[in-house]
C-alpha positions in Angstrom: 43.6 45.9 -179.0 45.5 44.1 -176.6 49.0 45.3 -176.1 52.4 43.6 -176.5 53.3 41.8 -172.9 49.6 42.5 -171.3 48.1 40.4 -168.7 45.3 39.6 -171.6 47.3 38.5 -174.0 49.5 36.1 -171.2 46.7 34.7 -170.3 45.4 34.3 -173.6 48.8 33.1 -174.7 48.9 30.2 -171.5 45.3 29.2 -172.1 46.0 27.9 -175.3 49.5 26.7 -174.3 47.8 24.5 -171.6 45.2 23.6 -174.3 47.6 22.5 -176.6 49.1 20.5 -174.6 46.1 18.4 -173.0 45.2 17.8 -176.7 48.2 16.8 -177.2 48.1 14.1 -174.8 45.0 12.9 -176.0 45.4 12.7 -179.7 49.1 10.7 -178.7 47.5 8.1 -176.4 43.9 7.7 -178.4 45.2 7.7 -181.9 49.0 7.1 -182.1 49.6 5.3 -179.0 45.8 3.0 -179.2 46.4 0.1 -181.0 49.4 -0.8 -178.6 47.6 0.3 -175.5 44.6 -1.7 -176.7 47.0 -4.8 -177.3 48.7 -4.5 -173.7 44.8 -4.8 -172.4 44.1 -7.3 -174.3 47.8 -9.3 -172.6 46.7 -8.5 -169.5 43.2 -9.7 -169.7 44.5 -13.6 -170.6 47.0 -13.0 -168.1 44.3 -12.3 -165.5 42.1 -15.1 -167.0 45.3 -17.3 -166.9 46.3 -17.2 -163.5 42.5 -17.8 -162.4 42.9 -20.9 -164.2 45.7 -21.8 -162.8 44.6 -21.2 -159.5 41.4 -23.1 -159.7 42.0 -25.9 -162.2 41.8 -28.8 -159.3 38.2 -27.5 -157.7 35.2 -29.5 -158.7 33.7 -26.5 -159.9 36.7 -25.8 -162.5 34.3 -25.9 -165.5 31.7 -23.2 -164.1 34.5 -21.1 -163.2 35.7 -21.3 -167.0 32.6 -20.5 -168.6 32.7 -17.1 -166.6 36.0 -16.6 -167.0 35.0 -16.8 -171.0 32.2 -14.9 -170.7 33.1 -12.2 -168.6 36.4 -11.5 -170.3 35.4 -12.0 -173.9 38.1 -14.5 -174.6 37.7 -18.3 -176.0 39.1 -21.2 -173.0 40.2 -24.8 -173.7 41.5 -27.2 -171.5 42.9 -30.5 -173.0 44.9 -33.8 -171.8 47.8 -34.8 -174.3 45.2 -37.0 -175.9 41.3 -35.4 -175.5 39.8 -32.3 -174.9 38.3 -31.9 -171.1 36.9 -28.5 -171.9 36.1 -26.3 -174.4 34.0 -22.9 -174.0 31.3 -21.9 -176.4 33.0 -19.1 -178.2 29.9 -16.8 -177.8 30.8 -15.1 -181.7 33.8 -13.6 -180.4 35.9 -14.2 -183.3 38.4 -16.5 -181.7 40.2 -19.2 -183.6 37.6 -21.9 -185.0 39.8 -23.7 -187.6 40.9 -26.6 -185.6 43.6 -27.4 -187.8 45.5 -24.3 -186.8 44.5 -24.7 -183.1 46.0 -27.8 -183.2 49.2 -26.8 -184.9 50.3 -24.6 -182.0 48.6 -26.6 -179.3 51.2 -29.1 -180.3 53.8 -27.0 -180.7 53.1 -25.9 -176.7 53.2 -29.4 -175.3 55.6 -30.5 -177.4 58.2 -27.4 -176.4 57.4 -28.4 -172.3 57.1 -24.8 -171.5 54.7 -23.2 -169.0 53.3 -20.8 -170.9 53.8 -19.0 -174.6 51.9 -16.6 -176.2 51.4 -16.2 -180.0 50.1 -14.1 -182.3 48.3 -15.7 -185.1 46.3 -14.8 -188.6 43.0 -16.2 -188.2 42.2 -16.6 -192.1 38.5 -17.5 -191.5 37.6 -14.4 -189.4 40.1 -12.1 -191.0 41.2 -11.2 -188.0 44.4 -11.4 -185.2 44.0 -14.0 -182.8 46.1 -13.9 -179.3 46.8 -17.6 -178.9 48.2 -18.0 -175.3 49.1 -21.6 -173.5 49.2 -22.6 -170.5 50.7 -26.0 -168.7 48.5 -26.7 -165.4 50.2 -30.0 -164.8 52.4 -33.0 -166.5 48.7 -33.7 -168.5 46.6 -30.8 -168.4 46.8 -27.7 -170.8 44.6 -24.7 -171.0 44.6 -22.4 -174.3 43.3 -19.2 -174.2 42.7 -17.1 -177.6 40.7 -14.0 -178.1 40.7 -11.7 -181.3 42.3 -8.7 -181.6 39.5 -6.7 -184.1 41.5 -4.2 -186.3 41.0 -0.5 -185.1 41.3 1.5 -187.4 38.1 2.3 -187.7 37.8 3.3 -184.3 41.0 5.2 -184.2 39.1 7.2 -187.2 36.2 7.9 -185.6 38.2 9.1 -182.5 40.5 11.2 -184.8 37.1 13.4 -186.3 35.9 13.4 -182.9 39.4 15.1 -181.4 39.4 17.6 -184.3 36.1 18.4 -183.3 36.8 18.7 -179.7 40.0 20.8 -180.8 38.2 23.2 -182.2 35.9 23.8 -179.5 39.0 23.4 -176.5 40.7 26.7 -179.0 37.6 28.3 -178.7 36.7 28.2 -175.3 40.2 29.1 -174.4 39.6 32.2 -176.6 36.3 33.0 -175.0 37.3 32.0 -171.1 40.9 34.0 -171.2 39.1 36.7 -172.6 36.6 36.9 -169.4 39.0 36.0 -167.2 41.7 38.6 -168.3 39.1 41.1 -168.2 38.1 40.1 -164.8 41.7 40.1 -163.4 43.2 42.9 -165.9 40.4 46.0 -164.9 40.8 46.2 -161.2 44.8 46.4 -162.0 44.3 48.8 -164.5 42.0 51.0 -162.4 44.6 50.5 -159.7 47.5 51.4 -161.9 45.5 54.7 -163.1 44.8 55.6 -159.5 48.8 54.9 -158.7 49.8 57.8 -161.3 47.9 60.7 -159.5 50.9 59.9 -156.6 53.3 60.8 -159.0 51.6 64.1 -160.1 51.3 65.1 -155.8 47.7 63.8 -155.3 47.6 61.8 -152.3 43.8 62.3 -151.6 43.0 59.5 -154.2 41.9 56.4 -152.1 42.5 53.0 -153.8 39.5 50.3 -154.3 40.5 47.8 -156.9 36.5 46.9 -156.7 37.6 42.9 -157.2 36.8 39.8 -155.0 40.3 38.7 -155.4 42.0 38.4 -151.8 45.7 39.7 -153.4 44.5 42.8 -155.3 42.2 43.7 -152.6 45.5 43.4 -150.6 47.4 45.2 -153.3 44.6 48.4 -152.7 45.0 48.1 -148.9 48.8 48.4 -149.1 48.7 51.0 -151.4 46.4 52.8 -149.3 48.8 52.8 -146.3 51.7 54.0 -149.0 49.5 56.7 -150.1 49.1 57.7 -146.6 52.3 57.7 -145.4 53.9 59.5 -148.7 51.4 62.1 -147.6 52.5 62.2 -144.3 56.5 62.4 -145.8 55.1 64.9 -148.3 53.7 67.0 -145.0 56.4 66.8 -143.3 59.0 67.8 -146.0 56.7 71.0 -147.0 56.8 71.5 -142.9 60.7 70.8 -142.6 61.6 73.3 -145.7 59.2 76.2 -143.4 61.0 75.4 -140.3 64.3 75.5 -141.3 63.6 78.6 -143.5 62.4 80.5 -140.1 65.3 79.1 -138.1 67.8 80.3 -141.2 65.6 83.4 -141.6 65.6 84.3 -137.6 68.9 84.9 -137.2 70.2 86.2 -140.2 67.7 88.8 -139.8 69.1 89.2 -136.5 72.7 89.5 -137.6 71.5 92.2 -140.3 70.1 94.1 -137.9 72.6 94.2 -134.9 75.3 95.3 -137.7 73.1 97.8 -139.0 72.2 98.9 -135.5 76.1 99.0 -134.7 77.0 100.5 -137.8 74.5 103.3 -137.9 73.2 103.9 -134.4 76.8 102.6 -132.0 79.4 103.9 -134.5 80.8 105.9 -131.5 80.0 104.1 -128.4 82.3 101.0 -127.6 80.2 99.7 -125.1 77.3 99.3 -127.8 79.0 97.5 -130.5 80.6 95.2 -128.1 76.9 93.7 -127.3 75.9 94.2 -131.0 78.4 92.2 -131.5 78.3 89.5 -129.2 74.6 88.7 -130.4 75.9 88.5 -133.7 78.2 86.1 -132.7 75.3 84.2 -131.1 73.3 84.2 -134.0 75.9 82.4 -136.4 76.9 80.0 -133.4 73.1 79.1 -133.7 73.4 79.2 -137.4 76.6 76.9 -137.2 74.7 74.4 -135.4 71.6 74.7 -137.5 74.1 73.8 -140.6 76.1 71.0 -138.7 73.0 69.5 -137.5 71.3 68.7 -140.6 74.7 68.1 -142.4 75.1 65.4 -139.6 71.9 64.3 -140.1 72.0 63.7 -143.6 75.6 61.5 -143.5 73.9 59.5 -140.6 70.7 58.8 -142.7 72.8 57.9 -145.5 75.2 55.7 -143.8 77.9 57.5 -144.9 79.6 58.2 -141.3 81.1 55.1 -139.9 81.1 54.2 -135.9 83.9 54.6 -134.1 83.5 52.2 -131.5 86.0 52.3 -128.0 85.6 51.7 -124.2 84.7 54.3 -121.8 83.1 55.4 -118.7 79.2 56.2 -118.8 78.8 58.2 -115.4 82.0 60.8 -115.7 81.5 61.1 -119.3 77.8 61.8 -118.6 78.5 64.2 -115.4 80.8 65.7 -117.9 77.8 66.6 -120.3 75.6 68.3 -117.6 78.1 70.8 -116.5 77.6 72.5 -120.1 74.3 73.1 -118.5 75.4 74.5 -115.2 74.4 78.4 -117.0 70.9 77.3 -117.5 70.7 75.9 -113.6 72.5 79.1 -112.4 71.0 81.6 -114.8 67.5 80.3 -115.8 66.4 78.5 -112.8 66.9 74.8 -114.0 67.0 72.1 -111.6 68.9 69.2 -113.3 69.1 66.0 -111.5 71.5 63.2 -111.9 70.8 59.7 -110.4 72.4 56.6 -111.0 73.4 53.4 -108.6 76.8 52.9 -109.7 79.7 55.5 -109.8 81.2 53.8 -112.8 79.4 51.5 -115.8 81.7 50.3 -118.7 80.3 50.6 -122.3 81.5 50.3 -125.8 79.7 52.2 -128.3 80.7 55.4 -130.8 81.5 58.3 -127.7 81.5 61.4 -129.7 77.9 59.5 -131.0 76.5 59.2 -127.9 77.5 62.3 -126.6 74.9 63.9 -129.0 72.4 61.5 -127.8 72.8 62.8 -124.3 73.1 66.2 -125.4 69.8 66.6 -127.8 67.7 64.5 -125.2 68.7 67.1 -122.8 68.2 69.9 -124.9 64.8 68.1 -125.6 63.8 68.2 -121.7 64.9 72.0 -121.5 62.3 73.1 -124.2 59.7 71.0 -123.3 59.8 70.7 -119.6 57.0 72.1 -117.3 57.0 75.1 -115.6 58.9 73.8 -112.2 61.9 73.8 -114.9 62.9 70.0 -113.6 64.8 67.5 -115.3 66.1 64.2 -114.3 68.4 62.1 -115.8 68.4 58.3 -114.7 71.0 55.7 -115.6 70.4 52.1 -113.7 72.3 48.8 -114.9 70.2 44.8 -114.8 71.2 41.8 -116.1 71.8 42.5 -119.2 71.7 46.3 -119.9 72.1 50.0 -118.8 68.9 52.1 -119.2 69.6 55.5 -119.5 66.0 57.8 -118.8 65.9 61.6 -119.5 62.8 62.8 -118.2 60.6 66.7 -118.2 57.7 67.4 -116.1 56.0 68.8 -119.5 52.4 69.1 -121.3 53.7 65.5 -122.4 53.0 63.7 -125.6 49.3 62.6 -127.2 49.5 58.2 -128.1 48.6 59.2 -131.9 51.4 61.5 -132.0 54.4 59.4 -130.4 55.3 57.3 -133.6 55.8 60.3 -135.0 57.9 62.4 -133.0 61.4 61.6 -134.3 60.7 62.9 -137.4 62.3 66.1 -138.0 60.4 69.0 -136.6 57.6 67.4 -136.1 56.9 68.7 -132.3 56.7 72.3 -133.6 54.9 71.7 -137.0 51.6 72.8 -135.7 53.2 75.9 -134.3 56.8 76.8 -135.1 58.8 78.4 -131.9 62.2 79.3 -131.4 64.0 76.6 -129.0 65.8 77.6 -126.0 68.8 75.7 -127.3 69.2 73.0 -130.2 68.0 73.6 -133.8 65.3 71.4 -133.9 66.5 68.3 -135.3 67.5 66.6 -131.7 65.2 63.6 -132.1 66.1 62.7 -135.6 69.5 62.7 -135.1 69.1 60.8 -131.4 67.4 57.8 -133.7 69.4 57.6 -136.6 72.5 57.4 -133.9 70.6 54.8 -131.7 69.7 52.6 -134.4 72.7 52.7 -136.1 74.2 51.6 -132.9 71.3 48.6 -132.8 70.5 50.3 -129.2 67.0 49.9 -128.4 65.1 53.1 -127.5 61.4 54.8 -126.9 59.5 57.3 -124.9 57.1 56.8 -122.0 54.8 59.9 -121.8 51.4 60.9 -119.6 49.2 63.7 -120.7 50.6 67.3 -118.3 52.7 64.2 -116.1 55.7 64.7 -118.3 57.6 62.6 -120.7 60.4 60.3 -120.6 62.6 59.3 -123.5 64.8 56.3 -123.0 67.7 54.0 -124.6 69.1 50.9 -123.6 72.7 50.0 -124.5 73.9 46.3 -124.4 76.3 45.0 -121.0 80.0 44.8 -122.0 81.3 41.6 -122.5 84.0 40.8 -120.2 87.4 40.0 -121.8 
């Protein structure tokens, strides 16, 4: 049974709309509308024949050309002088007017009323029949008449009204029978594609879609919600892989913290010296924590839109020299070699600076974890025509072409293997392109197989005052 609203019962329902209304049409214009539209024929046929007439009526050929016109056109033709007849067609059993009496009434009534033309509609008694009497003045002594009958129809307009109920009937039933195939045609590969959709709900997203039709849009339909399936799995993946990461950077060091304070507490209770460095890495530990909490807090509102920009002039090359010497322990203390190069000791840009500070910052903290073993990193800003591209660059394992589309999601370097970063949380490249893209700043990465990898961002030139 078809339910309320279905695509079978909308079809069905505009099948027999459109049927309704053809038949409509046709039982107006062949039964309602007929004997008018036969009657503005019939005036147009004499008013065809007429203007032949008319046109011809001088040629020495005029009476051929009259008996065709008669013949052809099914109407009687007389030409006549004020005093004689000069022509005067065989009427052929056409039911035109053969009383001459009458004939001569309004062929009288014409010449005498020195019109061009008039058109009458008489009862021709003999025939029992219309007759469509029309005249014609050719010149001051020269008149044609043209009459034909119009036959009653309303026997044919009976004949035409069982034959439309008969043709209703069948139109009703064919519209039953072809919405019924052509519903089922369209309807099954939606509802097998609608059945197939509701395993995503439940978590499934190993069931591929094949609507199994040779319809262009619902083959379409399958293809895009293959590519949905796919990526929702993806997004599932990496949600499952983003609640395990940030469990083991949660998990790290509070486990850390319990055990340095246990350690103090049980093992340092007497030795200064001790609990001092207990301490100190449990300071660490909730720094890192801290961080962990403001990054995905940041995250989140930046996502959301929630945090507005705070756009304002400044200084690219101090403000960036100003970043790197946070980084001046690393260089000192971990070997680091941190270049700077840029070919202008001052670039003007507008853009959010606490914003892009954290740009710089993760993308640094990026080329720290993931640089090669020379410990190198180079940071590039150079200014053309229109732009300053800043380049932050490692001398890494560097970054597969599958898996660069990929790589700002959060965590996703480390969801293979989870490892501790030297410093950041984690969530550097998510946050680096919800900032760039909510500043409209076009960014990307370049990346060679154990060459390195180099990610990049372009802000716009300031526009002069």
């Amino acid at each position: 049974m078809w339910k309320k609203n279905s695509l079978n019962g909308k079809i069905l329902s505009y099948f027999l709309i459109f049927s309704f209304c053809i038949l409509s049409f046709l039982w107006m214009f062949q039964v309602l509308f007929l004997d008018v539209f036969y009657q503005y024929e019939k005036t147009n046929d004499i008013l065809k024949v007429a203007d032949k007439i008319k046109n011809n009526y001088q040629r020495e050929d005029f009476t051929s050309i009259l008996e065709d016109l008669a013949f052809d056109n099914e109407v009687c033709v007389e030409v006549t002088s004020q005093t004689s007849s000069l022509f005067e067609s065989n009427f052929f059993g056409k039911g035109c007017m053969r009383e001459e009496r009458d004939k001569k009434i309004y062929m009288d009534r014409f010449i005498e009323s020195n019109q061009d033309h008039m058109m009458f509609q008489i009862e021709n008694q003999p025939m029992n029949n219309k007759v469509m009497f029309y005249a014609l003045k050719l010149d001051d002594n020269q008149y044609a008449f043209i009459h034909t009958s119009i036959r009653p129809i309303d026997s044919t307009a009976k004949i035409l009204q069982k034959q439309l109920i008969i043709v209703t009937i069948i139109v009703f039933l064919l519209s039953f029978v072809i919405s019924f195939f052509i519903s089922k045609h369209l309807s099954l590969p939606i509802i097998t594609l609608n059945n197939q959709t509701k395993s995503i709900a439940k978590g499934d997203f190993s069931q591929k879609f094949d609507s199994h039709s040779n319809i262009s849009e619902l083959n379409e339909l399958s293809d895009t919600l293959n590519y949905t399936r796919i990526e929702l799995g993806k997004t599932e993946e990496l949600r499952r892989d983003l609640m395990a990461n940030v469990s083991h950077d949660l998990k790290t060091p509070l486990t850390m913290i319990k055990a340095y304070a246990e350690m103090s507490m049980d093992l340092h209770e007497k030795n200064a010296a001790k609990r001092r460095e207990d301490m100190n890495i449990i300071i660490s530990e909730v720094d890192r924590l801290t961080l962990l909490v403001e990054d995905i807090l940041n995250l989140s509102k930046m996502q959301s839109n929630i945090e507005d920009l705070n756009y304002e002039d400044f200084d690219f090359i101090p403000f960036t020299q100003e970043i790197l010497k946070r980084y001046q322990f690393y260089q000192e203390t971990e070997n680091y070699k941190i270049d700077f190069v840029h070919d202008m000791d001052s670039i003007q840009i507008h853009a959010d600076k606490k914003k892009i500070e954290q740009v710089i910052y993760n993308l640094i903290n990026n080329a720290i974890n993931y640089t090669g073993d020379d410990n190198y990193i180079k940071i590039s800003i150079s200014k053309n025509e229109n732009s300053i591209l800043v380049e932050i660059s490692d001398t890494g394992k560097g970054i597969k072409e599958e898996d660069i589309p990929y790589i700002w999601d959060r965590y996703y370097k480390n969801k293979k293997k989870h490892k501790r970063n030297l410093v950041g949380t984690g969530l550097g490249l998510s946050i680096v392109k919800s900032i760039l893209e909510s500043h409209k700043f076009p960014y990307g990465v370049k990346s060679k197989i154990n060459k390195g990898t180099t990610f990049y961002f372009e802000i716009p030139n300031k526009k002069e005052d």
